[in-house]
C-alpha positions as CSV (number, residue, x, y, z in Angstrom):
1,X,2.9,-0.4,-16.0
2,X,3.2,2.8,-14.1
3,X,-0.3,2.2,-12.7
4,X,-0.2,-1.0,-11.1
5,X,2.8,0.6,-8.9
6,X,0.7,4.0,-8.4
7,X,-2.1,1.5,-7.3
8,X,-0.2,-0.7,-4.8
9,X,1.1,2.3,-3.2
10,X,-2.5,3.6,-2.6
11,X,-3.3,0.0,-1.4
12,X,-0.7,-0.2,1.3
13,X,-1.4,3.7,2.2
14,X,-5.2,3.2,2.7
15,X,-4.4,0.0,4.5
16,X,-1.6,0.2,7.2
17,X,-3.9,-1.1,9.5
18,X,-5.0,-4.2,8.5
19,X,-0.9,-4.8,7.4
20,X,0.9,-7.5,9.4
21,X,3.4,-5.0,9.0
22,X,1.7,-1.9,10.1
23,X,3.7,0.9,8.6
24,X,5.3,-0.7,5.7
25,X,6.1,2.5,4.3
């Protein structure tokens, strides 16, 4: 289960762009 919260970290980190939220992190 680990990996699917590994992998929507990388999401949102390649991705901050295209976020509504910009830097959700």
């Amino acid at each position: 289960m680990l990996g699917v919260y590994k992998v929507a970290l990388l999401v949102c980190a390649q991705v901050p762009a295209q976020n509504r939220d910009g830097n959700f992190i």
